[in-house]
Steps between C-alpha positions, in 0.01 A plus 500: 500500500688854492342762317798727312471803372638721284688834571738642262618177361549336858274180609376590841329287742129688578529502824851669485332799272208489699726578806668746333267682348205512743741564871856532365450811278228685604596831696876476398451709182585240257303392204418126467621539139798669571608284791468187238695665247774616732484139661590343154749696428683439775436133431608531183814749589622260790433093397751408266742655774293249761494216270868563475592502817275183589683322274819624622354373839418113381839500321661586820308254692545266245869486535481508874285206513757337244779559702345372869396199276798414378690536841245257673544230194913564548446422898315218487139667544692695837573867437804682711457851481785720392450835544772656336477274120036607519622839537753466183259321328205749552779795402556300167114487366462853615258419816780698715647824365816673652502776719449864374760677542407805839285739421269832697165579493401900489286627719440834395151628513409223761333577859770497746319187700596296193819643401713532800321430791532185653119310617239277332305589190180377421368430152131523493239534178462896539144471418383341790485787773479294809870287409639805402369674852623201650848490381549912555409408865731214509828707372407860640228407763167588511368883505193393681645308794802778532209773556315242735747399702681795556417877637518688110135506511307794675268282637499332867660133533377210413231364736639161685334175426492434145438745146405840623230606156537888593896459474456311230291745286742774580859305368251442160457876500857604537652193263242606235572903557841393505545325201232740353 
């Protein structure tokens, strides 16, 4: 049986507020009281817009269903597809909307790499360091294998047959003084 509790008016499952209070929260800053308050307020701000729109959703598929249904009974149970009169029809209920009309998006204040230079971009969570390491490496290469690789270090080659540990220690020293 689930065990609900209560927090600010909402019926939680424990387990949920046991999550979220014992490893969610702590060392974010937030208090457990505050985080329930905000939570149903933003509950309480956003469902009757969700409930809405689910209901727009079952209407919708409603008349979707409807309309493949009645098709199949006019065809004998055999269903030819037309293209163009399921577009029309989904245009009618509203499941299709027209066009807009051209428009631009602004770029001002924006990194050049995302405004007008041409290349991948990687979204990553920004607080995980090692994704967002990863995907600096993967659009501007890495700092640690351009100072390895190459002769910007003042420090002999690398020694053939595998990781050299002395060349290694000195690219950490000049990334970190670097970026320091």
């Amino acid at each position: 049986m689930t065990d609900f509790l209560d927090r600010h008016g909402l019926s939680v499952d424990s387990r949920l507020v046991d999550f979220v209070e014992a490893k969610a929260l702590p060392g974010t800053g937030l208090d457990k009281d505050r985080f329930w308050a905000d939570f149903a307020a933003l509950l309480g701000k956003f469902a009757p817009e969700n409930a809405a729109l689910l209901a727009k959703r079952e209407d919708l598929q409603a008349k979707i269903d409807a309309w493949h249904q009645a098709r199949a009974n006019q065809l004998g149970g055999e269903q030819a597809h037309d293209p163009a009169a399921y577009q029309a029809f989904l245009r009618e209920i509203g499941y299709l909307v027209p066009e807009p009309a051209p428009f631009q998006v602004g770029t001002a204040n924006v990194d050049p790499e995302i405004a007008t230079m041409a290349g991948p971009q990687l979204v990553v969570p920004a607080l995980n360091a090692r994704f967002a390491l990863n995907a600096a490496n993967a659009r501007w290469g890495s700092l640690y294998d351009a100072f390895y690789g190459t002769d910007a270090l003042d420090a002999p080659p690398a020694k053939p047959g595998g990781y050299d540990a002395d060349r290694g220690a000195a690219v950490i020293a000049r990334a970190k003084a670097f970026l320091d």
